[in-house]
Every structure is written in C-alpha cells, then in structure tokens.
C-alpha positions in Angstrom: 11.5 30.1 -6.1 9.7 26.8 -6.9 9.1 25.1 -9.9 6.2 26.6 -10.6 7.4 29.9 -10.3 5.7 30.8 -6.6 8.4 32.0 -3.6 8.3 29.9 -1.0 10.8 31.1 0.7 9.3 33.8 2.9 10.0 37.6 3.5 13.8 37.9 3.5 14.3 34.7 3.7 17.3 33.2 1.4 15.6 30.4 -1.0 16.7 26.7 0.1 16.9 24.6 -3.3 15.5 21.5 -2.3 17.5 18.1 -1.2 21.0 18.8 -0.3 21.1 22.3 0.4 23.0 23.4 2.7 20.9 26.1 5.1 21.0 29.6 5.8 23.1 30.8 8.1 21.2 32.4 11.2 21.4 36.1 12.2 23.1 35.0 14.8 25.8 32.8 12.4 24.9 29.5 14.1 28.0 26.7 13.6 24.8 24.6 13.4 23.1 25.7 10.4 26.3 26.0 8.6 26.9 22.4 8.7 23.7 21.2 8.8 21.9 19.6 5.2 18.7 18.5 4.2 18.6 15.1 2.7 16.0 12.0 1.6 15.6 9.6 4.4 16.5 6.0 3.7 14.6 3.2 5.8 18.0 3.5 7.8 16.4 6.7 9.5 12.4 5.0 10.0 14.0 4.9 13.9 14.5 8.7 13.9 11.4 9.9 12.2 9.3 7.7 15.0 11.3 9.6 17.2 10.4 13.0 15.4 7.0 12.2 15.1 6.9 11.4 19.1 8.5 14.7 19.8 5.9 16.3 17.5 2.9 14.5 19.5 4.4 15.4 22.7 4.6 18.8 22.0 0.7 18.9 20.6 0.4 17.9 24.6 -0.5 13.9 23.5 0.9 11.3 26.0 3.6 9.4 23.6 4.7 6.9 26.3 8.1 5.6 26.5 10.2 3.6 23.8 7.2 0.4 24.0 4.6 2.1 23.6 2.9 0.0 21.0 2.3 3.1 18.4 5.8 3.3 17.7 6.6 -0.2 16.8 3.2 0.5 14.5 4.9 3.7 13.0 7.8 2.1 12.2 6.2 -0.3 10.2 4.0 2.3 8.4 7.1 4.1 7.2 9.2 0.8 6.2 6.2 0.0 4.1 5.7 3.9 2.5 9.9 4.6 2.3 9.4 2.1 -1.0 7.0 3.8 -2.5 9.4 7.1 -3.7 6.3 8.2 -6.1 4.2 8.4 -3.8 5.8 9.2 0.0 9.1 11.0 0.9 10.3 12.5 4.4 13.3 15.1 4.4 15.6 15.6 7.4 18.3 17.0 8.6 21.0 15.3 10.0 23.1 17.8 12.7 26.7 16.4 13.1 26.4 16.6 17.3 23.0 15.6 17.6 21.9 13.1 14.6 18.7 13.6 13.0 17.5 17.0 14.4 14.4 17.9 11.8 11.7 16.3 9.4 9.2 16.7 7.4 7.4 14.0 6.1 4.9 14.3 2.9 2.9 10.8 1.2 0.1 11.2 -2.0 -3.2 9.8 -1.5 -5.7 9.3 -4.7 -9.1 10.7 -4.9 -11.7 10.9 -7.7 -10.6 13.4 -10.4 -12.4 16.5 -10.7 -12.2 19.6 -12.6 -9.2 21.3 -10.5 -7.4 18.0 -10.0 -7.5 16.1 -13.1 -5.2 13.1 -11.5 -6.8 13.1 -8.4 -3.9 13.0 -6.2 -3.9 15.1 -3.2 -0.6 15.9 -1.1 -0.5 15.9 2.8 2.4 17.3 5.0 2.7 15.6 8.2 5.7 15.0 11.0 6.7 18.6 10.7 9.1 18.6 13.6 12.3 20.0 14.9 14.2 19.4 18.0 14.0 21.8 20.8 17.6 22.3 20.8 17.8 23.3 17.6 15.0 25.2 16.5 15.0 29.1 14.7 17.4 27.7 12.6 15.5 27.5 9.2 16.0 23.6 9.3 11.6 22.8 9.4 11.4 25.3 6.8 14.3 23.8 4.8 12.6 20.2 4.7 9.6 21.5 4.4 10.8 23.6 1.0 12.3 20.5 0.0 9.0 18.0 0.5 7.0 20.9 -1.3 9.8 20.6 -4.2 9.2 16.8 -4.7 5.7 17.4 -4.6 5.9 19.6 -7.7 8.9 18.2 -9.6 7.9 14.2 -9.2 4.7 13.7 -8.5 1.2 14.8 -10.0 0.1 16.1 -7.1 -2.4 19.5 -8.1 -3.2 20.2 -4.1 -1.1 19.7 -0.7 -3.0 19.7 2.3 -1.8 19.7 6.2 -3.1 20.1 9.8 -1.1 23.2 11.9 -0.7 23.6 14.9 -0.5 27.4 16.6 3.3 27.0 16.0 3.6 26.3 12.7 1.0 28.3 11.1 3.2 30.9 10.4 5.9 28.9 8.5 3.2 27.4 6.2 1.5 30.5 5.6 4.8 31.8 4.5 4.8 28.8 1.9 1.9 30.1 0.8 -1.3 27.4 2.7 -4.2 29.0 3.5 -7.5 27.5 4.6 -9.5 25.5 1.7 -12.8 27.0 0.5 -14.9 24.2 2.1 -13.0 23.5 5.4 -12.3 19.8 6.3 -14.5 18.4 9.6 -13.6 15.4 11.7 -15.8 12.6 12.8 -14.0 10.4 15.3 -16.0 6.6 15.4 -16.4 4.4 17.4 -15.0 1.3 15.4 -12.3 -1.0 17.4 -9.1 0.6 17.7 -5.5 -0.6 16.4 
C-alpha cells in the first residue's frame, strides 16, 4: 500500500515498504532475497549504476562498448551531478552480499509548465530499471522500483511519473499501476551535433 492509498504491490505479491526493506522471500526460498535490502545510493555507488545502466542498454540490444567507452565516463558525471540534488533525483539498489550491487532503479523530477492536473508542474520519470541476470525473479526490480515510486509520493511534488518499457518490463509496471497516457508521447531524433 502506498501513500496514497493505491497497491502497488501486485497480485499476491507481499508489499515492500520502501528503503530498507528487506525482500520477499521467493517461492523457491532464495538465500538471496533473504539477505538482500533495498537502499539509497550514495555517489559511492555512481560506478555501479553506470554499470547497471550498461547492462540495461545491452540487453535493449544497444552496443555499450567496453569500460572506455566515452558514455560512461559521461554517465558518471551525470549522476555525481543529480546524486546532490535529493529533491529532485534518487536511485535505489540492492546490494547482494556475493555479488555487490545486483539491482536499480533510478527516478529524477523535471519541471514543466503547470496545468490543471499538475498544479506544480513537476513530472516524474523512471529510468535504469535493471537487474542482473544472475539474480533476477527475485522481486529485487520491483522492490526498488516500489521504493523510487515511494519517494516520488512522500518527498517530492511530483503529480505524474512517466517511463519508457521495454517488452520485459511491461508487466512489472503495469502491476504498479502505469498505463499508456491519453496523448501518447512521439520522438523526433535531430540532427544537431552529438555529445
């Protein structure tokens, strides 16, 4: 249950209360998600969300080159400059004892002109929603996810949280309760010089 009274948590699903929550156990009992907990990152973990968000580009079939590729080193310094900013971005993780950082989700507010619906003009958006192979159907994308959604509502002003799925994920954010906006988003890619 969230703040504003909506279940997140899915069908059957036991509800994950935000930062330091410990996870559900797994039918099967995992060890893992017994001792696995979601938690803040600091600007100590900026190295493992790059390598979260490279694992969540490779898998959407993008070429992430190796450790020097030059958009990493550029990510980096995108999240050192947003881990400040607590109003306005988080990312939750969680840390597995064997394995390190294992999950993420990362979530940062961006200002538009008010309207009627969204008096504050602050809109959400969900990105770097990424777990690693060896540890996924554990519940640990939808526990930071749950988590991000919870700072969303508790400290920000945030009226409406966006994100882009991929076939994978659908499903867990539909269970959270996204759906597709009345006037769907479109893309126009220019032409301007690149980073």
């Amino acid at each position: 249950m969230t703040a504003s009274g909506t279940d997140r948590t899915g069908s059957g699903a036991r509800a994950v209360a935000g930062p330091g929550a410990e996870l559900p156990e797994t039918a099967a009992g995992s060890a893992h998600s017994r001792t696995a907990r979601v938690r803040r990152a600091t600007a100590d973990d900026i190295p493992a969300l790059v390598r979260m968000r490279a694992l969540m580009l490779s898998d959407m079939g993008l070429d992430t080159g190796d450790e020097r590729a030059s958009w990493r080193a550029a990510s980096a310094r995108w999240f050192a400059g947003r881990m400040p900013l607590s109003d306005e971005f988080a990312a939750f993780l969680v840390e597995d004892p064997e394995l390190g950082v294992v999950a993420c989700a990362v979530g940062a507010c961006d200002s538009h002109a008010p309207s009627p619906a969204n008096p504050s003009g602050l809109h959400g958006h969900v990105s770097n929603v990424s777990t690693d192979p060896r540890r996924r159907r554990l519940g640990h994308a939808r526990a930071c996810l749950d988590a991000l959604l919870t700072w969303f509502e508790q400290e920000t002003r945030v009226a409406v949280v966006s994100l882009n799925a991929t076939g994978d994920g659908a499903g867990l954010y539909e269970s959270f309760g996204f759906a597709p906006p009345p006037n769907p988003s479109l893309q126009l890619r220019t032409a301007g010089p690149s980073a």
